[in-house]
N, C-alpha and C positions, 0 to 999 in steps of 0.2 A: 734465904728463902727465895720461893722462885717470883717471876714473872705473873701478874695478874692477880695477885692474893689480896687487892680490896677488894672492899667491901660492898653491896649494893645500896649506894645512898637514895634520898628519897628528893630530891630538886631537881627539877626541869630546868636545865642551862638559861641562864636569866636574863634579855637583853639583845637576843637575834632579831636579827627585822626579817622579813618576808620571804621565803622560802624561793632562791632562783635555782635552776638548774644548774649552772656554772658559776655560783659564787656564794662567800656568806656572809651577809652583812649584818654588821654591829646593829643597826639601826640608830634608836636613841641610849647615849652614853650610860649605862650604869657604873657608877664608881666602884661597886660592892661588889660586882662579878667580874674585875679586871684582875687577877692572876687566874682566871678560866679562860678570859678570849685574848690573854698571852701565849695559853697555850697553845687552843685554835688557829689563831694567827700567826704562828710562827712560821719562820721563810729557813728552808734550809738545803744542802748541796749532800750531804752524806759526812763531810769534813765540819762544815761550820754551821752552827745552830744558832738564829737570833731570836729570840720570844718577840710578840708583839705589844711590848707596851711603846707608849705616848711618845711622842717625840721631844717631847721635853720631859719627859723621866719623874714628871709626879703629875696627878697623882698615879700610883703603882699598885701592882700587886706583888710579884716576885720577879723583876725584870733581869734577864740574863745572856750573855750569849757564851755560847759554847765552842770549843773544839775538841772533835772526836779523837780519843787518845790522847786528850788534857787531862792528867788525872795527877793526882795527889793520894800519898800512902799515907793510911791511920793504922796505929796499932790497937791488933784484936785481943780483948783482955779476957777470961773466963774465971769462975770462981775457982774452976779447979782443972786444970788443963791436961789434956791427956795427945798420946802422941799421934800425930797427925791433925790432929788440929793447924787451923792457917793462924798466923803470928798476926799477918798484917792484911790490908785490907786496902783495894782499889776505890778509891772514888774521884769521881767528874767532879772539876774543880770548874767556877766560873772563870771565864778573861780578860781580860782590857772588853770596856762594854764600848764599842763605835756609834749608838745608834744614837745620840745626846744630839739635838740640837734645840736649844732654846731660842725663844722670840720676847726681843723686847719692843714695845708700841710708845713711844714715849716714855716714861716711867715706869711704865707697866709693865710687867711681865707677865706673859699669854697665860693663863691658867682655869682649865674649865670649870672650877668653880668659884672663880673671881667673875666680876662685869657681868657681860650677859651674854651667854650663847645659843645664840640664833639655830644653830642648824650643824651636827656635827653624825658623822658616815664611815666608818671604816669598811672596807670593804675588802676582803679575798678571793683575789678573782684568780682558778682554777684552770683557765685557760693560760693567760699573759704572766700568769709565779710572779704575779707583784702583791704587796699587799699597800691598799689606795686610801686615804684618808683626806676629806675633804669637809671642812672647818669654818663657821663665821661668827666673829665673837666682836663684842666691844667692849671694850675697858674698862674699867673703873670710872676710870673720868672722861668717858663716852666716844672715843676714837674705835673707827669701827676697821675691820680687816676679812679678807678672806684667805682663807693658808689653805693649802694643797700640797700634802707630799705622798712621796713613792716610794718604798724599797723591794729590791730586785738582788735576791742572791742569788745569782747566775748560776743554772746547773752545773755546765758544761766550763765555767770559771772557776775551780774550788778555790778556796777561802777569801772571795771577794764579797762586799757587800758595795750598795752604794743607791744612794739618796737624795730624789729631787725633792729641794723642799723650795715652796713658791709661796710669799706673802703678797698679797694685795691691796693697797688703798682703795676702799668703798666706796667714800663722797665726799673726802676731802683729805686736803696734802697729811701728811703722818712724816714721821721721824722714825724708822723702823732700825733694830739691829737684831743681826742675827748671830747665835755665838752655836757654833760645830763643835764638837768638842768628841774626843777617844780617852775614857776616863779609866785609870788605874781598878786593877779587881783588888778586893777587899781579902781573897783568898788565896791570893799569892804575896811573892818577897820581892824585893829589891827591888823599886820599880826608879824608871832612869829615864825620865821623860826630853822628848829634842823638839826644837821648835824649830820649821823650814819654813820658805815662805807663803806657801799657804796650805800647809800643813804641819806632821810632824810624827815623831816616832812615840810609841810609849814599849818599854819592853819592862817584863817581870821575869820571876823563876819558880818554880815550883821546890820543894825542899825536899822531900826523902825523894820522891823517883829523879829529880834531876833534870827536869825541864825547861830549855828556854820557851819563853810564848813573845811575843811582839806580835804589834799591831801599826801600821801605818799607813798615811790617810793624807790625801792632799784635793783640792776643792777648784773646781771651777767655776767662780761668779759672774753672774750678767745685769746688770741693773743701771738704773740712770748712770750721765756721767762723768758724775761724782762720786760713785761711790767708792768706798775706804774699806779694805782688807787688809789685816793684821792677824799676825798670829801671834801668841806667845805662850809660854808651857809655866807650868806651875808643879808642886810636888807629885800631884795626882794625876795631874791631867796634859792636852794639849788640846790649846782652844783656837779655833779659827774666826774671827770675827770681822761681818760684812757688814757695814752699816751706810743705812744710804735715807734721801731723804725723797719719798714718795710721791707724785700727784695725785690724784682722783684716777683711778683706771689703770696706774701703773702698777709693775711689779717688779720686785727682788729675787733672782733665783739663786739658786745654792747647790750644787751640785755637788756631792760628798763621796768618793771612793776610797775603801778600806780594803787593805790585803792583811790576814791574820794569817797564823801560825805556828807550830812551835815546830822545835828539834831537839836532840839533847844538848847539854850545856855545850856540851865542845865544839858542838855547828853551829852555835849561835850567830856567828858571823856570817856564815855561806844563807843562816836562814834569812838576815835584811838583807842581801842582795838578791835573792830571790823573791822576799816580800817586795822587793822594790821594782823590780822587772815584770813583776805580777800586776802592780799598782799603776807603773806606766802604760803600760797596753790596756787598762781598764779606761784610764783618764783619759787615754790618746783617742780610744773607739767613741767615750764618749755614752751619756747614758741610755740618747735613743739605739744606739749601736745594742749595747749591751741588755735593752730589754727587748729589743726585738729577736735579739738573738735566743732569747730565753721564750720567746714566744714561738721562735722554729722550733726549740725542742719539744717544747710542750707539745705542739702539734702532732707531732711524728708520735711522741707517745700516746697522746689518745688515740691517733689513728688506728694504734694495735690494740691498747689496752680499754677505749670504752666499753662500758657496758651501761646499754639502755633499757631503761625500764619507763612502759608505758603502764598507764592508772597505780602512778603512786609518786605522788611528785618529791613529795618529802624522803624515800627511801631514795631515789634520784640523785636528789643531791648530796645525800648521805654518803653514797658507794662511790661518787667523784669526788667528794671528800677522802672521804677514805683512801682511794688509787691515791690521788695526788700526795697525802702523807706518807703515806708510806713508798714513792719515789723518793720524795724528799729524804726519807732515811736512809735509804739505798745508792743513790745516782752514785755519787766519789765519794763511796769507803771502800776506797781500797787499800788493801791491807790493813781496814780499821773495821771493828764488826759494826753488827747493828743494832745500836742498844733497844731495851724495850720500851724505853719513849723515847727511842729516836734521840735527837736535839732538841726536845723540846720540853725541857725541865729536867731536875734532879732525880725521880723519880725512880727508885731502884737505883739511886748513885752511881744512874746511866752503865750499869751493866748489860751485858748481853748473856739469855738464858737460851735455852732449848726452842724458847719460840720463833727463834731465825729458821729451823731447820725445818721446824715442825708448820707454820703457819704462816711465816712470812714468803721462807724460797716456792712453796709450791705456786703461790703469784707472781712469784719474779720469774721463774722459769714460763711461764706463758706469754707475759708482758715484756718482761725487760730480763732476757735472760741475761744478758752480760753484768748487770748486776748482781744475779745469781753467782755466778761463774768468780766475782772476787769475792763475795760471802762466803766460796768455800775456800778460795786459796787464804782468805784471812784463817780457817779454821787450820790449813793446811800448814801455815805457819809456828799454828801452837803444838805442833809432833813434838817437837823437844819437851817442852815441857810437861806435856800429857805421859809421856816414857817416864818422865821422872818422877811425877805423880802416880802413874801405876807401882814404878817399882818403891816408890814410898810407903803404897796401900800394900803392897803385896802381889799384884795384880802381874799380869803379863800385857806386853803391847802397848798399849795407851790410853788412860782414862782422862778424861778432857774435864775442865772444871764447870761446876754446877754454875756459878755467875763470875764473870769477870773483864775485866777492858784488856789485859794485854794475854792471857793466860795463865793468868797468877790464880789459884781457886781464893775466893773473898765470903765466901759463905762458910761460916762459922756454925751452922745449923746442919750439926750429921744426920737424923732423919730422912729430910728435906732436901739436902746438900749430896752429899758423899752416898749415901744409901739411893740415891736416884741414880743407879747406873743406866737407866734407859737413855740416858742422856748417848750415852755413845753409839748408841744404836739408831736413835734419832740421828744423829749427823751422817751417818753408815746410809742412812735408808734416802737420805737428802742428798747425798751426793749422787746414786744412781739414778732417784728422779729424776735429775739433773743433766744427766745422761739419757735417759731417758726422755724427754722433752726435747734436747736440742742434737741428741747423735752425734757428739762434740769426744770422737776418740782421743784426740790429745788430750785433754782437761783427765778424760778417763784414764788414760796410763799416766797421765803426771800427777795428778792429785788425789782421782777418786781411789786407784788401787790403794793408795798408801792407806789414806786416811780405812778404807773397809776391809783391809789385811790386819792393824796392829787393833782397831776398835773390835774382830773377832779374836784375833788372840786374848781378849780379857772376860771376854763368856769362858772360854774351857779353862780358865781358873776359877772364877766366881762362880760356877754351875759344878753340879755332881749328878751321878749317876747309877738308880736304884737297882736293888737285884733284877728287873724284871728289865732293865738296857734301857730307861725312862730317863730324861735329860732334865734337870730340876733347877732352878738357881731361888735361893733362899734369900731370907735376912735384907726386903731391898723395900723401898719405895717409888710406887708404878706412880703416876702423873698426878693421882688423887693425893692432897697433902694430907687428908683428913682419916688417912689409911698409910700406918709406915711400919718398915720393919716387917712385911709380909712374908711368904714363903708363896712362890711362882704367882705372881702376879703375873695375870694372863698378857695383858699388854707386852710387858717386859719379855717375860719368854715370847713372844711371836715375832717382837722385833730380834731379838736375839738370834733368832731361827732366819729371818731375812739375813741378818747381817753374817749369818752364816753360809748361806747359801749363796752371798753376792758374793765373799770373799774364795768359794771356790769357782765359780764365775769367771773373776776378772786375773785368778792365777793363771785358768788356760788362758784368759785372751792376750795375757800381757804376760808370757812365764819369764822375759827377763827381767823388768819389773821387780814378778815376785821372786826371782833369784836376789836381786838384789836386797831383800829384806829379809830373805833367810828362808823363803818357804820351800819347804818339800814335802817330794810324796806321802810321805807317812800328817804332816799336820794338815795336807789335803784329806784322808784320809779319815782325820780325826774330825776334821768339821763335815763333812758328808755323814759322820754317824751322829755324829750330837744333833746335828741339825732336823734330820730324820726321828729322832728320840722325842722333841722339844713337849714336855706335859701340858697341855693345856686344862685348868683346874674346870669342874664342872659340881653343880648343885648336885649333891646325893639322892634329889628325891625326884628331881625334873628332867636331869640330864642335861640342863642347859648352861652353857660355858658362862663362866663367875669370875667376877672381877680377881680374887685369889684364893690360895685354898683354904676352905672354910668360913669365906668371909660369908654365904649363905646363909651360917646357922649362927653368928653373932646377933645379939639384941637389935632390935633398928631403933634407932633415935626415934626422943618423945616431941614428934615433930607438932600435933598437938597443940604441946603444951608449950611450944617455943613461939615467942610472940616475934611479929616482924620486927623488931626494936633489940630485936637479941641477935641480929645478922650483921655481921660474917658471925658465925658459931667462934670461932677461934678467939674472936675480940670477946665473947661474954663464957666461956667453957673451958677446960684445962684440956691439952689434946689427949690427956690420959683418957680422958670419957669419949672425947671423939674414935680415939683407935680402936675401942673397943666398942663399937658401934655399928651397926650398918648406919653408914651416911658417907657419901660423895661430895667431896667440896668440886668438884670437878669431873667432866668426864673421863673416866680412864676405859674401861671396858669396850665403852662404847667409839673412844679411839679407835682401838683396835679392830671392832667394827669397820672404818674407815680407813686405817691405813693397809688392813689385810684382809679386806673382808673375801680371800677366796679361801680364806681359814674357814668360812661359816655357812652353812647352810641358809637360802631367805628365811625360813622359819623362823630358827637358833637366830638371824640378825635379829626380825621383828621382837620374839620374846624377852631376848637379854635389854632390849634395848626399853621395851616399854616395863621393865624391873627396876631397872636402873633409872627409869624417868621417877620415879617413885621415891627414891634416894638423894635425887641429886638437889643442891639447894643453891648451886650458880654461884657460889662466895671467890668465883674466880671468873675475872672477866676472858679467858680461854675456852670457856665451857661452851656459849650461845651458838657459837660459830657450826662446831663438830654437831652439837644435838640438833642444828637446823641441817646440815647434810644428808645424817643416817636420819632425820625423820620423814625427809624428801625422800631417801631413798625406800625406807618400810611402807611408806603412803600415806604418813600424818602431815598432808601440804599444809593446812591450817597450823597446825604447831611448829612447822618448819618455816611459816614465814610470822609468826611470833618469834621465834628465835632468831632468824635474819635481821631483822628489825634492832631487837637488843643489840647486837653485834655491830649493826651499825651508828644507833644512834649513840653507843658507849659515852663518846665524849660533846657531840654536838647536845645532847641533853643531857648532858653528865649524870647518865644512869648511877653511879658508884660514887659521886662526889669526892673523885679524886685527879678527874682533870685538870683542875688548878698546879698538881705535881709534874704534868705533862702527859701526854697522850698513850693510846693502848694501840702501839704499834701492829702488833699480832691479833689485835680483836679488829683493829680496822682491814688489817689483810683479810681475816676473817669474813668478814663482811663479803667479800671477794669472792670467798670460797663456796659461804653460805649459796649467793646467787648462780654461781657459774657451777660449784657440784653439787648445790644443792639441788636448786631450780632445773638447771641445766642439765644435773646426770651427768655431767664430764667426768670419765675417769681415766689413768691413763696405765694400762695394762702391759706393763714389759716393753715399754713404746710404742705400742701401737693408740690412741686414743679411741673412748669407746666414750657414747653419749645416749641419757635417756632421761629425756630431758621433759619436762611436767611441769606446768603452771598451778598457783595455788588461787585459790579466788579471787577477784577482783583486779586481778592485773589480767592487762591486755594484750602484751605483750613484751619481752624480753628477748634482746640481742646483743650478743659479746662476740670478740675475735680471742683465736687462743694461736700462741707460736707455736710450730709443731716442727720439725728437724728441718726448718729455713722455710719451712708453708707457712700461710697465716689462712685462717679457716675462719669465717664465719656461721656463728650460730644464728639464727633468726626464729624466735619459738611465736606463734602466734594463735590465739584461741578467739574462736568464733561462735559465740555463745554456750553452749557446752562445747564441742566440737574445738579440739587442738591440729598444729601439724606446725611443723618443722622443715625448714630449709636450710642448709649446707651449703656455701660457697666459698671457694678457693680464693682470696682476694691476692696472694699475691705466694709466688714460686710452683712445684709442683702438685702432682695430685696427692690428694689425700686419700687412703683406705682407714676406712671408720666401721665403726656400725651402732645404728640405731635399734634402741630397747631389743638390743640381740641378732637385729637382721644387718649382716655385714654390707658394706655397698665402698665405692671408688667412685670419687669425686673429682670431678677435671677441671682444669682453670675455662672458663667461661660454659661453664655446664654444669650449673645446679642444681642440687636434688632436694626435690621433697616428698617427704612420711607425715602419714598422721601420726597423732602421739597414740598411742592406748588407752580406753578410758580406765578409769581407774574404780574398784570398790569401796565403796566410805567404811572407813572404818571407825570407831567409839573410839575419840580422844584419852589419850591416856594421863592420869593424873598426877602432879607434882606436889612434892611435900607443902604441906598446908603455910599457904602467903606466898607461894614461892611459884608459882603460877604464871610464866613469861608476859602473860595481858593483865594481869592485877599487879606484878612488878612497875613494869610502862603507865599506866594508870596512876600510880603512885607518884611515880616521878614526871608528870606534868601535875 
């Protein structure tokens, strides 16, 4: 099943302190909500994921650290299996965990709910990618300390981690020891632990895919001068320990660097020499080296990618929340996708689904497009075996899997799974964006053709075509889960119709290319008529385009009678009653809306969409993002910064109470999306960028920069009591031609243009199935 399918919980995330613009802090420790602000907390590169619990590893929630393309094979078992079904199944395996370091105070050993703790702070700070934890406890038997540590997983270093940890004497001498320690996972084999001299190796294996993983780690201590460092390894573990004897005033530092990794078995050797070339140049720079370095990159990328929001401090910090995660998921994964929580827990057993393509790249293409650019060559990778998966299905070209880590399909739910061919369309329509946004011809002839040539050759086998020369594709499931097995699912056939139309596109632009994959005139030919044909289903009695065909005149769910205690519907319903239902677990329709909306007339957008507000019941954290866009764009500003909101605060208030699994990669893009095409009106038309951009009440102002083919453009929207207007500036390469709410304009580097906005007509809020209201959701969950 796909991406975003919990549920909406009812708890306002438990234990944040004070709402800053650039950071999130823990405030006072709750015990109860620590596998939620592991989650928040987590530090990650695209390669390695470490959650953020305690430094001394209890008490816990689900503490973890990951690497991307760590995974472990289970066998998929069915009551009664039929062919094509997947046998086996990808899942994210935990690793050797480096982030252990214990404190001993005399006898004591530090723990926040022993003695008594004075004053404890964690904080995630959004600029500096460190996450800062600052602690004063006293013991049992009354020795008092201050500890302060750091960790810093270096973007621009994959798979390093590395940890200043600093104890202090209060007000009188102390005996302090500190034990470092990289502890064997519970979810791998053979683990073969080395002790060096101040550090040491730990290596495991993974059993069916055949993974080596190692981990190693070596420390540089400073403290009085006396102190005593010793390593030694045990079955599990390998533990570093500095033990020194304190004054009043004094302190012990510890400086800890870790280089992870895996390869397959047979590298295993070539991989410690390289974890260990990795680990030297961390230890040798050193830690102020290594976070300020993480502090240039940070910079560079807000440069391009903030977005400021004035009168609304909390959605503020949200949307920098949010960029900043979802960097984290992106920076270095290369040639590794980007699962839908990221690194940052199990959650979806770290698969990657359609919401890279769909909701993640359209941010990375404006912020950070080079991480765009490997999100698709990691897709571009899986051609082999998407070929063999079509030709498995039956299919021509390449059908790419519903969820998976290497290109294995791991969804064992045909519905859901296999019946979601929009999925290849999705990728198809992601990579021209992509193109689109950065005018990057090479990526286009090396990658994008392939991938938008064999992802249309599997429409003119999955689709047929009626007497009357009508392009139809049956038998699928569009975005919505709570509708499967359709017949033309409008989404589905529109994107099919793009992906038809790019693949004859990029044959003229690239005909050796497409020589090389086989194409000729006559299958040019063939997608020029299908594409042209494509049926877009519509209501019999309104004329107004419909999610599929007939789904109009199905019963609508007794929304009524469903009390908010019965959401997600799927958790309390069999999906037999769902199918046969009007009701949207998700936006589909209204996608389409948005990714093609020069499919639709304004009108046909506004009516379908306030139809479908009426249906939809949000049991998908995917949904908030799309319905705050297209509501910015019909003129519900009030509903579309209700549903921004959701989008953002997903996991900082764990709208769905499943943040504790790890974050909603794609709802936090979202969040992105919401503001910049929602707010903003950004859209970007065949390359050209087009903005119309509208404030909802009570903000003051909103400003974002977007990449545009090597420009960086600033937006600037600004409202003066009713009275809006906008300014455009070039910040950095050539000019821009844009155009605002329709009126084109060319924009110069040190020559700024400003438009008022249009006012807008109010229009009567349209209404959501009963409880399901995006301000009585929010409400709920504080």
């Amino acid at each position: 099943m796909g991406a975003g399918r919990d549920g909406a919980g009812s708890s306002r995330g438990k234990g944040l302190g004070a709402v800053d613009p650039w950071a999130v802090h823990e405030g006072e420790l709750d015990v109860s909500a620590l596998e939620r602000t592991e989650s928040l907390f987590t530090l990650a590169d695209g390669r390695v994921g470490v959650r953020g619990s305690l430094d001394e590893g209890s008490p816990c929630g689900s503490p973890g650290t990951y690497l991307s393309g760590a995974y472990e094979l289970w066998p998929m078992t069915y009551p009664e299996y039929s062919y094509g079904y997947p046998q086996v199944q990808e899942r994210l395996v935990a690793v050797p965990d480096p982030t252990l370091v214990e404190l001993f105070v005399g006898p004591e050993r530090f723990d926040v709910r022993t003695g008594e703790l004075h004053a404890h702070e964690r904080t995630l700070d959004l600029r500096a990618g460190t996450l800062r934890r600052e602690a004063e406890w006293t013991s049992p038997d009354g020795a008092r300390v201050r500890v302060r540590s750091e960790r810093v997983v270096p973007l621009e270093r994959p798979g390093l981690l590395a940890v200043d940890y600093r104890v202090r004497a209060v007000d009188a001498p102390q005996e302090v020891e500190v034990r470092s320690a990289v502890v064997c996972s519970a979810q791998l084999h053979e683990p073969v632990t080395e002790a060096r001299a101040r550090g040491g190796v730990v290596r495991q294996r993974t059993d069916g895919s055949g993974l080596a993983v190692a981990a190693v780690a070596d420390h540089d201590v400073t403290g009085p001068a006396d102190t005593q460092v010793r390593t030694h390894a045990t079955a599990d573990r390998v533990v570093t320990v500095a033990r020194a004897r304190l004054e009043a005033g004094q302190e012990l530092r510890v400086v800890k660097v870790v280089a992870l990794g895996w390869a397959p078995l047979v590298d295993r050797e070539d991989l410690l020499g390289a974890l260990g070339t990795d680990l030297a140049a961390g230890l040798r720079d050193g830690y102020e080296h290594l976070a300020a370095q993480q502090r240039a990159v940070l910079d560079d990328f807000w440069e391009h990618a903030d977005v400021r929001v004035e009168g609304d401090d909390e959605l503020q910090q949200a949307v920098r929340f949010a960029l900043f995660h979802v960097l984290q998921a992106a920076a270095q994964a290369t040639d590794r996708g980007i699962p839908a929580k990221g690194l940052t827990g199990t959650g979806y057993d770290g698969h990657t689904f359609w919401d890279t393509e769909v909701f993640v790249m359209p941010m990375l293409n404006h912020v950070w497009p080079q991480a765009a650019a490997e999100a698709l060559r990691w897709r571009h990778s899986m051609l082999p075996a998407a070929r063999q998966r079509a030709a498995e299905l039956g299919l021509a070209g390449a059908t790419f899997p519903w969820r998976t880590i290497t290109g294995r399909e791991s969804s064992g739910y045909w519905p859901a799974g296999t019946a979601a061919v929009h999925l290849n369309a999705d990728i198809a329509d992601a990579a021209v964006r992509h193109v689109h946004a950065t005018g990057d011809e090479d990526v286009a002839r090396e990658l994008v053709t392939d991938l938008v040539v064999e992802t249309a050759r599997t429409w003119v086998v999955l689709g047929r075509e009626d007497e009357e020369g009508r392009f139809h594709v049956d038998g699928v499931t569009g975005p919505d889960e709570y509708s499967a097995l359709v017949d033309d699912n409008a989404y589905t056939n529109l994107m099919a119709q793009a992906n038809l139309r790019a693949a004859v596109d990029l044959a003229g632009r690239f005909p050796e290319r497409a020589a090389a994959l086989g194409v000729d005139d006559e299958e040019v030919a063939t997608w020029v008529r299908l594409a042209d044909a494509v049926h877009v289903p519509r209501d019999p009695r309104t004329g107004m385009p419909a999610q599929d065909e007939g789904s109009t005149r199905r019963k609508r769910w007794d929304f009524d009678a469903t009390s908010p205690e019965q959401y997600p519907l799927a958790d309390h319903f069999p999906y037999f009653s769902l199918y046969r239902r009007q009701v949207a677990k998700q936006v589909d329709l209204v996608l389409a809306l948005h990714l093609r909306p020069e499919a639709f007339t304004r009108e046909e957008k506004r009516a379908a969409f306030e139809y479908y507000e009426a249906l939809t019941v949000r049991d998908s954290s995917l949904s908030a993002s799309v319905q705050a866009v297209v509501a910015a764009e019909v003129g519900h500003l009030g509903l579309a910064a209700d549903y921004a909101h959701e989008a953002a605060f997903v996991d900082l208030h764990d709208l769905r109470g499943k943040t504790p699994d790890g974050l909603h990669i794609a709802s936090l893009a979202g969040a992105w999306q919401a503001l910049v095409a929602g707010y903003g009106g950004m859209r970007d038309a065949d390359g050209v960028l087009v903005f119309a951009p509208r404030l909802p009440e009570g903000l003051r102002g909103l400003c974002f920069r977007t990449r545009h083919r090597g420009s960086c453009l600033e937006v600037d929207v600004r409202a003066d009591g009713s009275a809006q207007h906008a300014t455009y500036t070039v910040v950095s390469g050539a000019a821009v031609t844009s155009s605002h709410h329709g009126e084109r304009f060319t924009v110069e580097p040190g020559a700024p243009l400003s438009f008022d906005v249009p006012a807008l007509e109010p229009l009567p809020r349209p209404s959501q199935p009963a409880g399901r209201d995006p301000r009585e959701v929010r409400a709920r969950a504080r």
